[in-house]
C-alpha positions, 0 to 999 in steps of 0.5 A: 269816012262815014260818021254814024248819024247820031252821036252821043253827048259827053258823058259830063252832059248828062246826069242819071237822078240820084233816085233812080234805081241805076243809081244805087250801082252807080254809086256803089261802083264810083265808091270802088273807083275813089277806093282802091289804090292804083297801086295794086293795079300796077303791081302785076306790071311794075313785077314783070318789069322789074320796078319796085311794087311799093309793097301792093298785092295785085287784086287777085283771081285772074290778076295775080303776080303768076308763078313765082318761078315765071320769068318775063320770057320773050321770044328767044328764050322762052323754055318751052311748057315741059319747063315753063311754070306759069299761072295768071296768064291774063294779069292785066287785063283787070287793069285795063278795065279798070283805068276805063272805068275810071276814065268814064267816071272822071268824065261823067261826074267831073271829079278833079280827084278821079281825073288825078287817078287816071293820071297816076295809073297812066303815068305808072304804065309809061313807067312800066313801058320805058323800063321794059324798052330799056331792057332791050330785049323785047321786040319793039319800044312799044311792048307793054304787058304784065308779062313777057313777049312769049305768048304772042310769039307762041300765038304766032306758032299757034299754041293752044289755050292752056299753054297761052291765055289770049295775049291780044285780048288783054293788049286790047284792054289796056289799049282800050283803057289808054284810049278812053283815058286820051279821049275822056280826059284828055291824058296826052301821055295815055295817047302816046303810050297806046300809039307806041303799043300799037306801032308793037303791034303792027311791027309783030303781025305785019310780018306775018301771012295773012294765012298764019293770021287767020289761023291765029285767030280762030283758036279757041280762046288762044285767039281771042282778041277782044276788040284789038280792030276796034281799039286800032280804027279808033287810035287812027283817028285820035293819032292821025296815023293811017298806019293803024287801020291796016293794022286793025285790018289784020283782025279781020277774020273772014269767016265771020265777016263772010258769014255776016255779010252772006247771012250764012249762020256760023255761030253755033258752038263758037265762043260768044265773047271772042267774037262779038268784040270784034264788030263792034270794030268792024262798025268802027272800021266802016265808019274809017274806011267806007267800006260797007261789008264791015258794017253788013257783017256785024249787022248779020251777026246781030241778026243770027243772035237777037232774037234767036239766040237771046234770052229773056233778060238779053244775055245769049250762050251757054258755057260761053258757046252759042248754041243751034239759031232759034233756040232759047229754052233748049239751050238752058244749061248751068251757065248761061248768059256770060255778061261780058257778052251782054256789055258787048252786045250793048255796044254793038247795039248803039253803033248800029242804031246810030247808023241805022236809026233802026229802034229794034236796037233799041228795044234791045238795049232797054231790056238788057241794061235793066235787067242784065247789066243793072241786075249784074251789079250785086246791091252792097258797097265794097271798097275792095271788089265789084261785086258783078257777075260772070255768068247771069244765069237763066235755068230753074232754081239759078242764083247769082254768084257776085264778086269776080274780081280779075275776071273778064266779066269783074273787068268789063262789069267795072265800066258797066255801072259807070256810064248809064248815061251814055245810050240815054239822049243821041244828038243828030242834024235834025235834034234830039233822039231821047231813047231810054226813059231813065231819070236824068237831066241833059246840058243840050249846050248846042240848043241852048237848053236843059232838059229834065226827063221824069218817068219813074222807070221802070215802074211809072207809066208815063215820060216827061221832058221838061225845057229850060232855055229858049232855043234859037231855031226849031229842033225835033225831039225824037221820043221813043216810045218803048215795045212794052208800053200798052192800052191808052198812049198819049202825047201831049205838048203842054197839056194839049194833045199833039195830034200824033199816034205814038207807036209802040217800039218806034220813035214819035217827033216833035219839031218846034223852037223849044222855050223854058216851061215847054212839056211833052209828055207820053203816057206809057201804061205797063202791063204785065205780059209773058213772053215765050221762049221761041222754041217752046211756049210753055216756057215763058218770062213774066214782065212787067212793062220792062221789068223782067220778074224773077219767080222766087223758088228753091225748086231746081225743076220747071217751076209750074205757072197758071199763065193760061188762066192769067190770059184776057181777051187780048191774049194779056195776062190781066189781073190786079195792078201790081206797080205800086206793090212792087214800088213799095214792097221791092216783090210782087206776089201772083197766084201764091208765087213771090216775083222779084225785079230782075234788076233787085241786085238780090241773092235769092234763088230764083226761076227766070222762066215759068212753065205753063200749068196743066190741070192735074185732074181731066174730064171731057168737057165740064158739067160731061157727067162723064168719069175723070181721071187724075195722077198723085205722085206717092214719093216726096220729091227733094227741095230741088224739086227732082225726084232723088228716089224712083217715084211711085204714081197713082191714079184716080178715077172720080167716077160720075152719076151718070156715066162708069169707067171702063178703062183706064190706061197710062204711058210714059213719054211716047211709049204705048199705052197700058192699062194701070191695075195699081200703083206703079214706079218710074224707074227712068231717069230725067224729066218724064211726062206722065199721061193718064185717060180714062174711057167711059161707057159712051166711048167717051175720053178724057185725059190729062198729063203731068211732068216729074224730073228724076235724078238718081244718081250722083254725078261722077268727078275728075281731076286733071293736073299739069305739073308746073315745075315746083307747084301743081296745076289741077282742074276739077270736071264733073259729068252729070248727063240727067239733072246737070252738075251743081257744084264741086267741093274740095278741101285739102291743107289750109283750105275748107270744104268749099264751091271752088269753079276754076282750075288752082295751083297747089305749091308742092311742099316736102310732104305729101298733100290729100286734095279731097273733092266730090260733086253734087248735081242739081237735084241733090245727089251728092257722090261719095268723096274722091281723094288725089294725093300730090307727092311732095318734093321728096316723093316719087312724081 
């Protein structure tokens, strides 16, 4: 075995300030987890085993009771799709998800009220597992789902995402919920119903080849399964049963671990989150088996993602698929950045800092919890939903949509907001590394000491850790010093200077025989800064020290920011201290724009990139005595920004004393130039770039440039339907190839005109049903409504 050389401390150990800003999600999560009855968790599984519901409705979404003709199906009697009516193919994942979370927060806030929780839920689960075995009709002892056998069988015969919904995923989130309800809490119980799912396991694949396997696992979405590697290595250990890790080994997928490995980019247009699970369980069979490929691949991976796949706030792909290595602003589209791929990539983070001690990681994990994950969890209370997102959205004019109960993300956006103190103290054999400058107090029970960390992140400038206890031998405290922090750093030990430089984005250490009254401290000046995209450095994210700002705007275009003018000597954008007006008003306001912190938790629209600003008005040269030129757009854009009618441009010369204009001329795009002798129309469609130069009379050119987005056509929508028996499955698409899609609305009978994103079921009745629906894109063009008409019982199909 090689155990990693940093370990974290118990979740109990450390507490996170009640005033810090991770807090507020914090408790507004702990308020769900002692709220929401575990009975509605278990209903999906007491359903399909046949048990008693106790009258609780599941969470919904994703996590409902599936159709009601769907029968718990294994894999002998299965009838087929053509007969097969099925919805909610993923229930019980949510479950999983959620016996974790409550597993952390027993854990974390030693809560005698949510440790009884945990028991409950997992005693429920056992309940399910033995009336399932008692049947006898299903493969093994062990099987433990909210449905029948058939999907894994169906994997087995490769069938396609739509037909089955990634049984092995959600096996591993109940595996994985079990685990931590074993690890965290003690549950012996948890412990040998994960153990009996996991010989289920190994009984189904290890009569497979590794060829079927292989195949099984590079199906889209059908193949995903999660972290199941992970869950197996670490059930090894917790059961003591080898058997396991060659179990997790038939998870292995061999282009991925060859491609990490290599450094062979593969990663384009595959699903981000089927994938990233599973090195988190490759570093976790490194460290069972020793054998190193498993920890080179994930580390190769991390490399073809961060940074080059990686957006300002840490998420990565869009629409779920990674797009081309080394593009950011050219892979923004209308669903970017899935959370559950930032909660993933923050665990593989961890893993691979505390092999490698390498503090990129690090840095990486500071700037995605504040702002992804911390910025995921909307700021309300609900004893009924996360209120978390799916997508965190980058492109111009994006809104968080919260909520997503019985989603992947609503599930892994549980644990998220229980357990911000997991990352923030590692323990090693030479001390302590304090990683993250968040409020909090450690319980160093080995040392002997307490430790008081006080910083007032994210918007303080300096980190202090204050000792209590007397430590019996010398221990190093390894502070990281964060990549933002700029200007004068300082550490001083009890007022007087260390003598040591501190280094941004590198760790500095302290080695002494700590006593109550001991203080270090770092000073950590923030400055604000813009940070290009990789692809385009006109495209920028504003920060301040950590915190990513958001721009404010209802514009759905490029949002225009003199980032030019903002620059020092130092290529810094400079300009008045703006902590204490972000500490005190929640938003910051520069050149006339209204920025927000990443992590506010807010609803506004906003622009995580702004785009460097161009002068609208070009001479040659200031105080040239030369003409110059300039373009006035004649046509009111809409509130998108985006030109919804064909715009028509002017242009201006202003003439000089001393030199006249003889030519104008104009062109759009790379096209050729032509002289401009009146107002004229751009008629082509998507973002334009106009130019403009004026010549005067020395030969003398001035020129100047600006970009318009125009959209004049609406989108054009679809429906597809899958008759599922005695209700119809319909799935609303729209294509818009100029502004993209923004929405697609539908009513029918008993619903209202509303934004639905999902495919939906509609029971058929004895009369006909109108389903109304029609798309608008992103700059406003709303197309005519379509109708679809579904028979009812008595009609022709």
């Amino acid at each position: 075995m090689t155990a990693p050389s940093l370990r974290p401390f118990p979740l109990g150990a450390v507490r996170i300030d009640d005033a810090s800003v991770f807090a507020r999600a914090r408790d507004e999560m702990l308020h769900l987890a002692r709220a929401y009855p575990v009975d509605r968790l278990l209903a999906v599984f007491r359903r399909n085993a046949g048990l008693d519901t106790r009258g609780a409705l599941p969470p919904g979404n994703w996590e409902d009771f599936g159709h009601p003709d769907e029968r718990p199906w294994n894999e002998a009697d299965y009838p087929g799709r053509e007969h097969a009516p099925t919805a909610n193919l993923l229930r019980g994942h949510y479950a999983g998800h959620f016996l974790s979370m409550l597993a952390l927060a027993a854990a974390g806030e030693r809560d005698p009220a949510l440790q009884a929780k945990v028991d409950e839920f997992v005693a429920g689960l056992g309940e399910v597992q033995a009336a399932l075995a008692a049947t006898g009709r299903y493969s093994h002892p062990g099987f433990l789902a909210a449905y029948g056998e058939w999907q894994f069988s169906r994997l087995e015969d490769h069938a396609p995402y739509g037909e089955i919904w990634a049984p092995y995923y959600t096996c591993h989130k109940l595996m994985a919920g079990l685990l931590d309800a074993h690890e965290l809490t003690g549950s012996a119980e948890a412990s040998a119903i994960a153990t009996a799912m996991g010989h289920w396991v190994h009984h189904r694949l290890a009569r497979l080849d590794a060829a079927r396997r292989q195949r099984m696992w590079s199906l889209y979405i059908a193949g995903e399964f999660g972290g199941m590697n992970e869950t197996l290595a670490r059930l090894s250990a917790a059961a003591n049963e080898p058997l396991f890790l060659e179990t997790a080994a038939y998870f292995d997928q061999e282009n991925v671990l060859e491609a990490g490995a290599s450094g062979i980019d593969i990663l384009t247009d595959m699903h981000a989150n089927q994938h990233l699970p599973q090195l988190i369980g490759y570093v976790e069979t490194y460290e069972q088996t020793d054998e190193a490929r498993y920890l080179e691949a994930a580390q190769g991976i991390w490399r073809q993602i961060v940074p080059g796949r990686m957006y300002a706030h840490g998420g990565t792909g869009e629409s779920e698929l990674w797009g081309p290595p080394g593009t950011v602003a050219g892979d923004v589209g209308h669903r970017n950045a899935e959370t559950c791929a930032a909660y993933n990539l923050l665990k593989l983070a961890r893993k691979l800092f505390a092999h490698t001690l390498d503090p990129a990681y690090m840095d990486y994990y500071e700037r995605t919890l504040l702002n992804h994950i911390l910025g995921s969890r909307r700021a309300v209370s609900s004893a009924t939903s996360p209120e978390v997102t799916y997508m965190f959205p980058v492109h111009p004019g994006a809104f968080r949509e919260y909520g997503n109960t019985g989603t992947c993300c609503g599930g892994t956006g549980l644990e998220n907001h229980v357990k911000y103190q997991d990352t923030v103290y590692f323990q090693g054999p030479d001390g302590l590394y304090v990683n993250l400058p968040i409020d909090s107090a450690l319980d160093w029970e080995e040392a002997g000491l307490r430790i008081r960390l006080r910083s007032g992140y994210p918007l303080g400038e300096g980190v202090t850790l204050a000792f209590d206890g007397d430590a019996a031998a010398e221990r190093s405290v390894h502070l990281r010093v964060p990549a933002w922090a700029a200007g004068d750093l300082e550490l001083r030990l009890n007022g007087e200077p260390t003598g040591v430089d501190p280094v941004p984005g590198r760790y500095v250490a302290v080695t002494r025989a700590w006593k109550s009254g001991d203080e270090l401290h770092l000073a950590t000046p923030a400055r604000l800064r813009a940070e290009p995209a990789s692809d385009d450095e006109r495209q920028c994210a504003l920060f301040l020290g950590p915190t990513l700002l958001l721009a404010r705007s209802e514009l759905t275009t490029p949002l225009p920011f003199p980032l030019a003018a903002r620059r020092d000597e130092h290529g810094l954008p400079s300009g008045p201290e703006p902590l204490a007006e972000l500490a005190s008003a929640g938003v910051v306001t520069l050149d006339g724009v209204e920025f927000e912190p990443c992590w506010s938790g807010l609803d506004t629209k906003y622009h995580m990139y702004v785009r460097s600003h161009e002068a609208e008005i070009a001479f040659d040269g200031v105080g040239s005595g030369m003409p110059g030129v300039a373009i006035e757009i004649l046509t009111e854009p809409a509130p998108s920004g985006w030109y919804t009618t064909a715009p028509a441009v002017r242009l201006h010369i202003l003439e000089a004393e001393t030199a006249a204009a003889e030519s104008v001329e104009w062109r759009l795009g790379d096209a050729d130039w032509r002289p401009y002798t009146a107002p004229f129309t751009v008629e082509v469609e998507g973002v334009q770039r106009i130019e403009a130069r004026v010549r005067d009379s020395e030969g003398r050119t001035a020129a100047t440039a600006r970009e318009i987005s125009v959209d004049t056509a609406p989108p054009v929508s679809r429906a597809t339907v899958k008759e599922l028996g005695s209700s119809w499955e319909i799935t609303l698409h729209a294509d818009d190839g100029v502004s993209g899609v923004e929405r697609i609305q539908w009513e029918g009978p008993g619903t209202f005109w509303g934004t639905f994103q999902e495919a939906f079921v509609r029971a058929l009745g004895p009369e006909p049903q109108v389903i109304e629906y029609a798309a608008t894109d992103r700059a406003g063009n709303e197309e005519p409504r379509r109708r679809l008409v579904i028979p009812g019982t008595g009609s022709p199909r």
